[in-house]
Every structure is written in structure tokens, then in C-alpha cells.
TORLUM-860940 format. One record per residue (C-alpha): residue number from 1; x, y, z. Coordinates in nm, 3 decimals, decimal comma. Layout:
NODE   num         u         v         w
NODE   NUM         X         Y         Z
...
***
This chain:
NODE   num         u         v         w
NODE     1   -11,430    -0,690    22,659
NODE     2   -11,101    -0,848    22,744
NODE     3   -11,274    -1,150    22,823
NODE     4   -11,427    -1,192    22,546
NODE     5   -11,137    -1,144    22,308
NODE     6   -10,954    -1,378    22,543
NODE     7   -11,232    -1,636    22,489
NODE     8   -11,238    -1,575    22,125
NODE     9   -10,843    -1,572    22,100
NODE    10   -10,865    -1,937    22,272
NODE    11   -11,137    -2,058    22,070
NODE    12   -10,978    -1,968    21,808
NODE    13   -10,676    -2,167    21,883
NODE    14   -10,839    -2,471    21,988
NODE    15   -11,020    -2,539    21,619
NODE    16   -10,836    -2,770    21,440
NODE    17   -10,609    -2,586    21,162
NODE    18   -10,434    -2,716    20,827
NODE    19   -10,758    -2,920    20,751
NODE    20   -11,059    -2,864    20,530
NODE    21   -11,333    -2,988    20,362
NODE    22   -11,542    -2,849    20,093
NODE    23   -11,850    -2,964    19,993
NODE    24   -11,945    -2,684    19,812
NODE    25   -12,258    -2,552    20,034
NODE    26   -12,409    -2,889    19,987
NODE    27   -12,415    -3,116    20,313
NODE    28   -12,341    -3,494    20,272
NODE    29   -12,247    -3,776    20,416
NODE    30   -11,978    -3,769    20,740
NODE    31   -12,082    -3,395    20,807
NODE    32   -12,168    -3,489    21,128
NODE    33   -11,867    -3,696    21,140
NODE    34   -11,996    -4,035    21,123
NODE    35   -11,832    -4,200    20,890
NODE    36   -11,608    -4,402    21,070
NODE    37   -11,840    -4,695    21,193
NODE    38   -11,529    -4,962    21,245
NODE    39   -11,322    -4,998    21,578
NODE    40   -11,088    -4,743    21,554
NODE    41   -11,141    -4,621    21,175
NODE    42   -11,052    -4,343    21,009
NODE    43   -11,304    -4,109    20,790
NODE    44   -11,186    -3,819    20,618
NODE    45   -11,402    -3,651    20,341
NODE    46   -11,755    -3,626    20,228
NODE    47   -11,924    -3,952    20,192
NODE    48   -11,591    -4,120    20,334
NODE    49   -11,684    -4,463    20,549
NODE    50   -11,446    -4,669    20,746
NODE    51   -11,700    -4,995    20,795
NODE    52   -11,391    -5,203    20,894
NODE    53   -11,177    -5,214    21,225
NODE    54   -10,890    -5,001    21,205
NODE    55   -10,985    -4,924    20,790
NODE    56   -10,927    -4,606    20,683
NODE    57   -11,088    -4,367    20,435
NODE    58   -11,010    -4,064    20,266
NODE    59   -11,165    -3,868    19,984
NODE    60   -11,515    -3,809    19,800
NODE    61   -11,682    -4,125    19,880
NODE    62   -11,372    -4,351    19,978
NODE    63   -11,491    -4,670    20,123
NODE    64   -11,310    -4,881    20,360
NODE    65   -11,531    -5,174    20,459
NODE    66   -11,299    -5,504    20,551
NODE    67   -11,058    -5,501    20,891
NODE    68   -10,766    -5,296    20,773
NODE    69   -10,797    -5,203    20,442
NODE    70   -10,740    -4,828    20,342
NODE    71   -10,954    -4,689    20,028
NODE    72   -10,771    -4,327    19,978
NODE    73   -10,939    -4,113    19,676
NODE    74   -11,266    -4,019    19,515
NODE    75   -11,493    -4,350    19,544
NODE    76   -11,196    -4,555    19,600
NODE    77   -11,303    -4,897    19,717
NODE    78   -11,131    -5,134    19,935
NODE    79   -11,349    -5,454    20,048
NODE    80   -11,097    -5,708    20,134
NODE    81   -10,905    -5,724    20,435
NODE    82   -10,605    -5,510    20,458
NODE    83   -10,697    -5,449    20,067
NODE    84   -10,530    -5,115    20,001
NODE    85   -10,714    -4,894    19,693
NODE    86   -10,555    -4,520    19,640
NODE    87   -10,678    -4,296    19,320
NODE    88   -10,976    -4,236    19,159
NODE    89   -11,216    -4,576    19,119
NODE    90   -10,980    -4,796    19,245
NODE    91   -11,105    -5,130    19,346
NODE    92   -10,936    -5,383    19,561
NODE    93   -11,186    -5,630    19,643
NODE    94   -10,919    -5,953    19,764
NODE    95   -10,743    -6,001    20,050
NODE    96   -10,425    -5,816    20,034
NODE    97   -10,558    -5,683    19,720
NODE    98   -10,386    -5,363    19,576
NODE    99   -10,526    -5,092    19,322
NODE   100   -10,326    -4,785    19,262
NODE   101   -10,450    -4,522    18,978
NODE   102   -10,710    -4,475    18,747
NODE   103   -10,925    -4,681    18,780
NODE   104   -10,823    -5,037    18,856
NODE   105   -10,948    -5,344    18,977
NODE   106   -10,766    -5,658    19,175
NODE   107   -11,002    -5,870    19,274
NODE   108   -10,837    -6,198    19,420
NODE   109   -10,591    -6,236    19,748
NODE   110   -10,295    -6,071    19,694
NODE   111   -10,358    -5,928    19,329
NODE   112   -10,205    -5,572    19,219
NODE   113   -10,326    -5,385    18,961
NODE   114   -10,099    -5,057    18,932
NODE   115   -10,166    -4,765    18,666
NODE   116   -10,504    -4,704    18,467
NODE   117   -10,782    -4,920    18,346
NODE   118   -10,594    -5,267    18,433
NODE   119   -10,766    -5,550    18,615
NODE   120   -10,609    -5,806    18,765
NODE   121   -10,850    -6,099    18,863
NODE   122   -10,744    -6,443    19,066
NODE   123   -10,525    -6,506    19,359
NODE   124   -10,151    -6,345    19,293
NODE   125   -10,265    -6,186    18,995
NODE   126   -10,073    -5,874    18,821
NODE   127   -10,155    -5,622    18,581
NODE   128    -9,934    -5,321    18,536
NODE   129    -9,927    -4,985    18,329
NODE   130   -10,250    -4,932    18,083
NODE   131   -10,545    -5,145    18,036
NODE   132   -10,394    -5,478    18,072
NODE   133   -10,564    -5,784    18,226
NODE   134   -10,423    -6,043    18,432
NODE   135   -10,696    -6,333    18,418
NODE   136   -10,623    -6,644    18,628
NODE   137   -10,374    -6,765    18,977
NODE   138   -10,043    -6,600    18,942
NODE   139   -10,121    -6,434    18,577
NODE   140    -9,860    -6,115    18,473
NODE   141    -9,991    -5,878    18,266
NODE   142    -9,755    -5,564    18,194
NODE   143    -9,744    -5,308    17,909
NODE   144   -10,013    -5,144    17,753
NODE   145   -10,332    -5,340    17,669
NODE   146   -10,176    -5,714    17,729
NODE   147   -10,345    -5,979    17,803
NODE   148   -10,254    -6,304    18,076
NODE   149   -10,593    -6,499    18,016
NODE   150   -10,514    -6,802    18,205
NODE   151   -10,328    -6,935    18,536
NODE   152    -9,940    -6,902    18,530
NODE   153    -9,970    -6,703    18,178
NODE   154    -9,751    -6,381    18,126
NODE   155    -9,753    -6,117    17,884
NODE   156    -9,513    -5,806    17,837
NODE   157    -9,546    -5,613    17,604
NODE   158    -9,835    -5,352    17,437
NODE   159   -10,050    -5,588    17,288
NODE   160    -9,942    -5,882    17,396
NODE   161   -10,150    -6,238    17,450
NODE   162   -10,076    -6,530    17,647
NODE   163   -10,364    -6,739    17,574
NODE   164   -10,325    -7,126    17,743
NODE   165   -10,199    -7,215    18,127
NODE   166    -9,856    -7,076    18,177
NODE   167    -9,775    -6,981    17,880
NODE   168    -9,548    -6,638    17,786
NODE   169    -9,569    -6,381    17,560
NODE   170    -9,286    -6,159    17,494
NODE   171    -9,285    -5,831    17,318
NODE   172    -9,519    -5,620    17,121
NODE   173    -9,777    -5,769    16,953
NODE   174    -9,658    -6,117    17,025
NODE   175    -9,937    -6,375    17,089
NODE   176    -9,909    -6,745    17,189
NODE   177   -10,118    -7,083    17,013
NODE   178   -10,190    -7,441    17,111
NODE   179    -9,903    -7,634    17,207
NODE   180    -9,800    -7,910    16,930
NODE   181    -9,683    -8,245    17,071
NODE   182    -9,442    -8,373    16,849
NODE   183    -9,285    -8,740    16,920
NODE   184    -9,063    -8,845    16,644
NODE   185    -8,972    -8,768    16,262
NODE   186    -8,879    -9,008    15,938
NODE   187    -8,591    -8,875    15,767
NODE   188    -8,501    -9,135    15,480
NODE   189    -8,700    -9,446    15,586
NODE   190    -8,572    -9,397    15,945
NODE   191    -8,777    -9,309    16,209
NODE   192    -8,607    -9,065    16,538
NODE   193    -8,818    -9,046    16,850
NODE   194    -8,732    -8,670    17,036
NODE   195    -8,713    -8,592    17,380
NODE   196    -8,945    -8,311    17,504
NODE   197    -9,239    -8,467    17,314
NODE   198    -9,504    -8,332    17,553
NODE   199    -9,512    -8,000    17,627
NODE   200    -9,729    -7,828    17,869
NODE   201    -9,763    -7,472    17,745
NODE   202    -9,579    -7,217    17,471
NODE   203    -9,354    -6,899    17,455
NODE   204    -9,373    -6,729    17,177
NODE   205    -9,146    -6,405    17,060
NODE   206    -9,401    -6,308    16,782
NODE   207    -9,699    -6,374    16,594
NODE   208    -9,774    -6,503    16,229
NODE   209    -9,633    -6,212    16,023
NODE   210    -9,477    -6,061    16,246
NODE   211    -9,204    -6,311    16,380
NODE   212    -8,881    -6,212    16,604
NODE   213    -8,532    -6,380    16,565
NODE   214    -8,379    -6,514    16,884
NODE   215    -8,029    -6,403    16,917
NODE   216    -7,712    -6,442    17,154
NODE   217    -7,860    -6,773    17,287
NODE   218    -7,562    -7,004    17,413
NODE   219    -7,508    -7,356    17,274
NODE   220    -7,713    -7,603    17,403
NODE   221    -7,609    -7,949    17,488
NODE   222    -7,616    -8,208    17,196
NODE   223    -7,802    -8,594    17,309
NODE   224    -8,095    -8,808    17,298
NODE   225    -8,235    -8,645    17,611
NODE   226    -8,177    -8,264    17,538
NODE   227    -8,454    -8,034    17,548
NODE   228    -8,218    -7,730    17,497
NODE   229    -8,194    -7,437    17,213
NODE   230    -7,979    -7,510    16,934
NODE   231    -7,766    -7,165    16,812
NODE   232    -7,660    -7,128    16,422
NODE   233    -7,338    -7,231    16,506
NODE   234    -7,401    -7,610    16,628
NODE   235    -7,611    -7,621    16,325
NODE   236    -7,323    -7,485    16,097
NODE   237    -7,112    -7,802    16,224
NODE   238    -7,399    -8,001    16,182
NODE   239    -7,344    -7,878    15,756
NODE   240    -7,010    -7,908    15,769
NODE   241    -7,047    -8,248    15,851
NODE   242    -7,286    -8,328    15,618
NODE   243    -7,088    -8,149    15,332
NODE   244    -6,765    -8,346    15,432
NODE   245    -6,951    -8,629    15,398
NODE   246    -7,088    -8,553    15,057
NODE   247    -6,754    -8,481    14,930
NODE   248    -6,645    -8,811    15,011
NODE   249    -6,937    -9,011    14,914
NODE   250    -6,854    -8,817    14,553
NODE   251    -6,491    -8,908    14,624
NODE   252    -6,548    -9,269    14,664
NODE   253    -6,846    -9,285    14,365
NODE   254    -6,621    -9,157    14,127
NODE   255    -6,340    -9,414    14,210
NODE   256    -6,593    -9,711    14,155
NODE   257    -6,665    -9,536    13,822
NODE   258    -6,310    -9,563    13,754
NODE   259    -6,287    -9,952    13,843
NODE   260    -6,581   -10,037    13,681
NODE   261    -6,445    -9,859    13,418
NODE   262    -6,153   -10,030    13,445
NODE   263    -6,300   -10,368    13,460
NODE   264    -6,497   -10,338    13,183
NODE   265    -6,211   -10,224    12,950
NODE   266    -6,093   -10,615    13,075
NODE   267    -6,348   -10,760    13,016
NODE   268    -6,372   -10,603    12,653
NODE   269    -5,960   -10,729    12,635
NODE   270    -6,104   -11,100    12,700
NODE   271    -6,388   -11,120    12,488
NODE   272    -6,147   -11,040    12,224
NODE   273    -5,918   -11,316    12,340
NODE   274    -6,189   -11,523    12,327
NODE   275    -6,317   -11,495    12,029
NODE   276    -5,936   -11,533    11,889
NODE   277    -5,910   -11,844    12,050
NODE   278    -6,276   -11,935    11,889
NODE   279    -6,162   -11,822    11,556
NODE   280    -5,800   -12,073    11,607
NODE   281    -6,017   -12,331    11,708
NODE   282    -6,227   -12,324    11,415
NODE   283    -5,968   -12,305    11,167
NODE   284    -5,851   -12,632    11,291
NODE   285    -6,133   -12,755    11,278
NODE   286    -6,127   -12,699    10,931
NODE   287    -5,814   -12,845    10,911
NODE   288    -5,859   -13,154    11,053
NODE   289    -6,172   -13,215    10,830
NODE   290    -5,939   -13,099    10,481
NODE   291    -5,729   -13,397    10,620
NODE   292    -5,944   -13,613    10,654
NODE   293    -6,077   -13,581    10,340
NODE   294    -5,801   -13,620    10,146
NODE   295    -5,628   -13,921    10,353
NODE   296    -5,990   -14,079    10,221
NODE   297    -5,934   -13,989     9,863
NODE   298    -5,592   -14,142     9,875
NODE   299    -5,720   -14,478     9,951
NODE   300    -5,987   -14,478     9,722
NODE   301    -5,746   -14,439     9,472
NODE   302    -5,480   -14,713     9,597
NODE   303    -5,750   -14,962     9,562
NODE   304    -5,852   -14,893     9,194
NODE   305    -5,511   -14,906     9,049
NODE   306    -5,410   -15,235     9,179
NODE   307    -5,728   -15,425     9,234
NODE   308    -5,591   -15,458     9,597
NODE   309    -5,748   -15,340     9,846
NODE   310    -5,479   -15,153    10,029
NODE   311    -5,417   -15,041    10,378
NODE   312    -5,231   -14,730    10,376
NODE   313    -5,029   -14,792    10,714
NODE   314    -4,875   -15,095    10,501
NODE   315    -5,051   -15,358    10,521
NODE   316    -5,298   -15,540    10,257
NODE   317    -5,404   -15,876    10,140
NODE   318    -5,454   -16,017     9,766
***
């Protein structure tokens, strides 16, 4: 009898404590502890397989199957190597890959996908908090249902779209377009070419309807090459400017007025002048003819009184 507590007592001891399983009376797979198939892997759990070397996996049906990857939760999946997937229906199917919650999916070397129902698909892609998707190389996705569909794009914000290659959405709701080349402008007859006339992708702050004012942005630098943001204040100098010069413009029409003014007031003066002096020069005109008239009366009438003709400077002949 004291043997046989003294067995029991050590048996007792020698079971491993602090650990359990319950499969609720049902036997699956890894009862008999064969779900660790990989070089030194780690199964813990019903259904759990560690396929990969050194892989580990824990939980209801946690699967492990690339060389160190670790799949911890119910059906958690991690098929890429060193791909880590923890929570419920994870999937991290790249290299490097990373899915933590409920449920996500980063498929692609090195993608994350962190919170619930995000997917993050293409090498370096991220999607972060609650259904977002991260679609392309190096794609940011991060709010609640955003979307990065191409390479380089980001989006923060709930609701937010970055459509094109690299292009960024900010806030809520804010969604990005085609990028518009735009070379040169006429203003007045005169054509100005811009710098910047090809752009390769868009940010946008907003969406049609529901646009955002950009505020506290520093003054950019004024020349022919600039690309950067204007503020309100280099375009207040830019009116101040243009009103200075519209006061004198005014300033200098209205002093032409006056000399033309001026001028013609002269010219009225001399066409008075003139036609004085025409009025002068007709009168003696007149003149001269009422003289001439009557110096030829006067010798008419020397010559029929005498019978002689008669010169009237004098001279005659009979």
C-alpha cells in the first residue's frame, strides 16, 4: 500500500501541469501528438500542424507550414517563411508576412495587415485598423474601410481612396482623380509656360463636394522654376500690386484727359484766330476791289469831259 501511493504520488507529479486541451469528448487531429511534422516544430491544440522547420502552431486548427513562420489562433494560417499570423483567420501567406486580428490577410513579402477584415496584398504592403485594403508594392492603407489600390498609393482616413500609382489621400472621405498636365496659360494675348507641367500622380485633401482648405502652409518661393505652394499672403501682395498699379494707370488716364482737354480748348482758341484772320482778309479783299472800281470810274470820266484821253498819273496826249 505504501508503494503504491508512492507510485501514484510520483506519477502524479511527473504529468505535465498548467496545460490543457479540450476537445470536448471529440478526438481530432494532434491527439496523438502529431502535429508537429517540421524539424523542430511546435504543435499545440487540436488540429494544430507545424509543416515547417522550427514553425510553430497554436490553437484550433493553427497552421504553420513555411520554415519559421508561427500561425497562433483558431485556423490561423501562416504559409510564408517566417510569416507570423496570430488571431482568429489570420492569413499571412508572404515572406515576412504579418496578420494580427480578425481576420486579415497579407499576402506579399513583408506585408502587415493589423486589426479586422484588412488585406494587404503586394510586396511591403500595409493595411491597418478596419477593413481597409492595401493593393499594390509599398501601398498604405489606414483607417476604417480605405482604400490604396495601386503601387506607392496611400490612404488615411475612413473612407478614403487613392486610386492611381503613388498617389495620397488624406482624410475622411477624401478620394484622388487623374492627374491633369497643365503646360502654360494665355492671360491677355500672352502666353506663360509653368514649371511642374508633368506630374506623375495626385494628393488630394477632399473630394467634389466635400473639399478641405489647406491652412498654415509656409510661403513658397516665387520664380520660373518653382513647383512650391503659394499661401494667401503672397497672393495678397500679388493684389496689392495689381491695385497699385490700377490706381496709377487711372492716375495717369485722367491726366491725358486733362491735356487733351487742354489741347483741344487750343485748338478751339486757333480756329477762332483763324477764321478772324479769314474774315480780315476778306474784307480787304473787298477793299481792294471797291478801289479798283472807282479809280476806273474816275478815268472814264476824265476822258469824256475833255475829249482827251487822260492818264491819271499825269500824263496824256492831244
Amino acid at each position: 500500500t505504501s508503494l503504491s501511493t508512492s507510485t501514484s504520488t510520483a506519477i502524479q507529479a511527473a504529468k505535465t501541469h498548467y496545460y490543457s486541451v479540450n476537445d470536448n469528448g471529440t478526438q481530432q487531429g494532434n491527439y496523438d501528438n502529431n502535429g508537429a511534422t517540421g524539424v523542430n516544430a511546435i504543435a499545440a491544440g487540436t488540429n494544430a500542424s507545424a509543416s515547417g522547420a522550427s514553425s510553430v502552431a497554436v490553437g484550433d486548427g493553427a497552421s504553420a507550414s513555411s520554415n519559421g513562420a508561427v500561425a497562433i489562433g483558431q485556423n490561423a494560417s501562416a504559409t510564408g517563411g517566417k510569416a507570423v499570423s496570430i488571431g482568429s483567420a489570420n492569413t499571412a501567406s508572404g515572406d515576412g508576412a504579418v496578420a494580427i486580428g480578425d481576420p486579415n490577410v497579407a499576402t506579399g513579402t513583408g506585408a502587415v495587415a493589423l486589426g479586422a477584415n484588412n488585406t494587404a496584398t503586394g510586396t511591403g504592403a500595409i493595411a491597418i485598423g478596419n477593413a481597409n485594403t492595401a493593393t499594390g508594392d509599398g501601398s498604405l492603407a489606414l483607417g476604417n474601410t480605405s482604400t490604396a489600390a495601386a503601387a506607392g498609393s496611400l490612404a488615411f482616413g475612413a473612407n478614403a481612396v487613392a486610386k492611381n500609382v503613388n498617389d495620397v489621400a488624406l482624410g475622411t472621405n477624401s478620394v484622388t482623380g487623374n492627374a491633369n498636365p497643365t503646360s502654360s496659360a494665355t492671360i491677355g494675348g500672352v502666353t506663360y509656360f509653368f514649371a511642374g507641367s508633368t506630374p506623375t500622380s495626385v494628393v488630394s485633401v477632399g473630394a467634389p463636394g466635400a473639399e478641405r482648405q489647406i491652412t498654415n502652409v509656409a510661403a513658397g518661393q516665387i520664380s520660373a522654376t518653382s513647383t512650391d505652394a503659394i499661401n494667401g499672403s503672397q497672393l495678397n501682395a500679388t493684389n496689392q500690386a495689381l491695385n497699385s498699379l490700377s490706381t496709377s494707370t487711372a492716375s495717369n488716364i485722367s491726366s491725358l484727359s486733362t491735356g487733351i482737354g487742354s489741347l483741344s480748348t487750343g485748338l478751339s482758341t486757333t480756329n477762332s484766330n483763324v477764321a478772324s484772320l479769314s474774315t480780315g482778309v476778306t474784307n480787304i479783299t473787298n477793299t481792294l476791289t471797291q478801289l479798283s472800281t472807282t479809280i476806273n470810274n474816275n478815268t472814264t470820266r476824265a476822258a469824256n469831259s475833255s475829249g482827251i484821253a487822260a492818264d491819271m498819273n499825269g500824263t496824256g496826249s492831244d
